[in-house]
N, C-alpha and C positions, 0 to 999 in steps of 0.2 A: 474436535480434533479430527476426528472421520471425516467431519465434510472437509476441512481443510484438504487432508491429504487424495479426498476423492478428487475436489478441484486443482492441486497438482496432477495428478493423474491425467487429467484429463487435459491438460496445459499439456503434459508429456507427449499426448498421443496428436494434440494437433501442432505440436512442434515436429516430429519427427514426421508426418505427413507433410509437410508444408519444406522441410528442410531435404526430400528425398531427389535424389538427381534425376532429369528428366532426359536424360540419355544422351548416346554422341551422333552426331552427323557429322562432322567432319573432323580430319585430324587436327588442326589449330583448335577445335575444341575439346582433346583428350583430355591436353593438362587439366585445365577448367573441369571437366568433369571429374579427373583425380581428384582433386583439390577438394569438391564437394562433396563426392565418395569418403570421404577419408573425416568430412566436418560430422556428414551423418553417421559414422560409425562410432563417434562420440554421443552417446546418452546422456541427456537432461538430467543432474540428480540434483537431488535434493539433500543439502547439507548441513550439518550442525553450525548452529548458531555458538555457539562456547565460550565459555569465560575467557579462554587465551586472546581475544580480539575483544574483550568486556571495553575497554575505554572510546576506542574507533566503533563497534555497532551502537555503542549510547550516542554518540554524535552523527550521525548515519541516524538512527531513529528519530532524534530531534529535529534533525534537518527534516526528513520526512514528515513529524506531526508539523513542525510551520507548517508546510508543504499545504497538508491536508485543512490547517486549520485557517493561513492568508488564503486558498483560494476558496473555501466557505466562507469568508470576510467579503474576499472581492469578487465573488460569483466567479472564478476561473478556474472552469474547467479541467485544463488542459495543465496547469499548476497541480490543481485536486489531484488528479489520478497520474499526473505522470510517473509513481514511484509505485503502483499497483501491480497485481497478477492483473495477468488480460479476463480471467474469470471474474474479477471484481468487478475490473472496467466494465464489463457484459452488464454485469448486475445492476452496477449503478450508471446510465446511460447518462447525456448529456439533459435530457429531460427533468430525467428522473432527479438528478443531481440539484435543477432549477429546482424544484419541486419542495427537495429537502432542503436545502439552504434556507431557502424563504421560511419555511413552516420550523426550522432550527432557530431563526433568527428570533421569529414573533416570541415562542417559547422561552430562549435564555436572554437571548439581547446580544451585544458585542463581547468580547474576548477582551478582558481586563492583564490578566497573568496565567501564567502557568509554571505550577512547583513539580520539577521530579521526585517522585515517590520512591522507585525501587523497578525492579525486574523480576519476573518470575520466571523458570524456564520450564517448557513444556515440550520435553523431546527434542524431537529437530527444530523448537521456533523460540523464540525468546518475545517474552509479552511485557514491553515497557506501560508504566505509568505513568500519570502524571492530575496532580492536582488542578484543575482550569478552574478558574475564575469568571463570571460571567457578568455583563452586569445591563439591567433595562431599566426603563423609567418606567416608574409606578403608574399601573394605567387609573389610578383611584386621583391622586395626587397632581400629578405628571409631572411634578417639579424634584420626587425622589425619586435613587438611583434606590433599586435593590439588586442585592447580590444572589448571584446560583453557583456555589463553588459542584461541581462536576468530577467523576472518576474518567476520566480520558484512557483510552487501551490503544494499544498499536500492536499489531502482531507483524516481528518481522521473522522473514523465516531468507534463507540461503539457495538461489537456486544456479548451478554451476558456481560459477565467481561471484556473482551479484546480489545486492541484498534487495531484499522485495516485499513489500507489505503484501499480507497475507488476509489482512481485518484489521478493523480499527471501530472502535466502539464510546459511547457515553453515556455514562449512568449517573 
């Protein structure tokens, strides 16, 4: 939970450096710099996840785990992390990403199903479950499938209006 919210933290501080106005030179660009002035005096927060949206953030999470779990199917990238903190994306590079996919794949095999479990909440984040199914052929046999059913985690958490995977894990 600390690292989480360190890694927001730090999301904060290169948002607000990156969002700061870079000054006027001419009057045709006051408005323009009003406008910006006025974006950056709004702070990045970080918002409760809560039961009052419980139906909309479980569909919003799901959408996300496919998200996460079609493009560790289809090696895509850009599917994988599109619904991330930019600290994840850092973490998990487009390398790094190849890297796991393959050595995820050898391990469980393909993506059979997945049953929702429940939610847990943890502060500002809400951490969906979910039962996965996995399934490979027998490297003894090759002719059986064996099954890996999997604990699947998604932490999503609120940042402004947006909802944003935070982690997401398999055990």
């Amino acid at each position: 939970m600390k690292k989480l919210l360190g890694l927001f933290m730090l999301l904060v501080v290169t948002a607000s450096v990156t969002i700061l106005p870079a000054g006027c030179s001419s009057s045709g660009e006051k408005k323009e710099d009003e406008a910006a002035k006025a974006n950056s005096d709004k702070k990045t927060e970080l918002k409760n996840v809560n039961d009052d949206e419980a139906e909309r953030t479980k569909k919003i999470a799901v959408e996300y785990i496919d998200d996460i779990l079609l493009g560790m199917k289809n090696n895509d990238y850009p599917r994988f992390s599109k619904n991330m903190v930019d600290e994840l994306k850092q973490d998990i590079t487009k390398e790094k990403f190849v890297l796991m996919t393959q050595k995820f794949k050898e391990e469980k095999g393909d993506i059979a199903e997945k049953q929702f479990l429940g939610t847990l909440g943890k502060g500002y984040f809400k951490v969906y479950l979910w039962k996965t199914s996995f399934v490979k052929k027998d490297a003894k046999t090759k002719d059986k499938e064996l099954k890996d059913d999997t604990l699947t985690r998604l932490i999503l958490g609120k940042v402004d209006d947006k909802y944003v995977v935070f982690g997401f894990s398999f055990q």
